[in-house]
C-alpha positions in Angstrom: -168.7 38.2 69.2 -168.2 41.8 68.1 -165.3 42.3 67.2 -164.5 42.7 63.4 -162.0 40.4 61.5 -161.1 40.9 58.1 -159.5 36.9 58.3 -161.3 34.3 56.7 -161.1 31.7 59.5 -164.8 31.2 61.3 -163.1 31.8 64.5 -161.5 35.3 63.4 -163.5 37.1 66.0 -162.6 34.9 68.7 -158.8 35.1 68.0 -159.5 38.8 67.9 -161.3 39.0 71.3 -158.6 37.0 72.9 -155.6 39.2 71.5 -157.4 42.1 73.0 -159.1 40.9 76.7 -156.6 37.9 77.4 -153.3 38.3 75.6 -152.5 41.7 75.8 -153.3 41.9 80.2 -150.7 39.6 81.1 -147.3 41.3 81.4 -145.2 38.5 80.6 -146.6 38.7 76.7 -144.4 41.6 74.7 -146.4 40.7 71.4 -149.4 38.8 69.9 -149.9 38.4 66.3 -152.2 36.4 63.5 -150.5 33.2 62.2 -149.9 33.7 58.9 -151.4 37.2 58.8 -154.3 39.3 59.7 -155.8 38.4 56.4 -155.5 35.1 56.5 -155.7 34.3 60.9 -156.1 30.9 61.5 -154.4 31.2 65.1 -152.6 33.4 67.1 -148.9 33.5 67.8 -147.6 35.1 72.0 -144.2 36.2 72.5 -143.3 36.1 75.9 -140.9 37.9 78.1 -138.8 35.1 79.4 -137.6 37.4 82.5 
């Protein structure tokens, strides 16, 4: 994938591709972030809009 990750997890790009093409399209998600940070992303963390 192409999309650059400074995290040292193997799947950094694909948590990175996700964030941007699935995550961040569906309305009821206010805020996606790296678990524990961008440096260190092993997964990703959704906050959704319970309304």
């Amino acid at each position: 994938m192409s999309v650059p990750h400074p995290g040292s997890d193997p799947n950094a790009n694909l948590y990175a591709q996700l964030k941007r093409d699935v995550l961040e399209r569906v309305p009821q998600i206010t805020a996606v972030e790296y678990v524990p940070d961008e440096t260190e992303a092993t997964a990703l963390r959704a906050i959704f809009d319970p309304n």
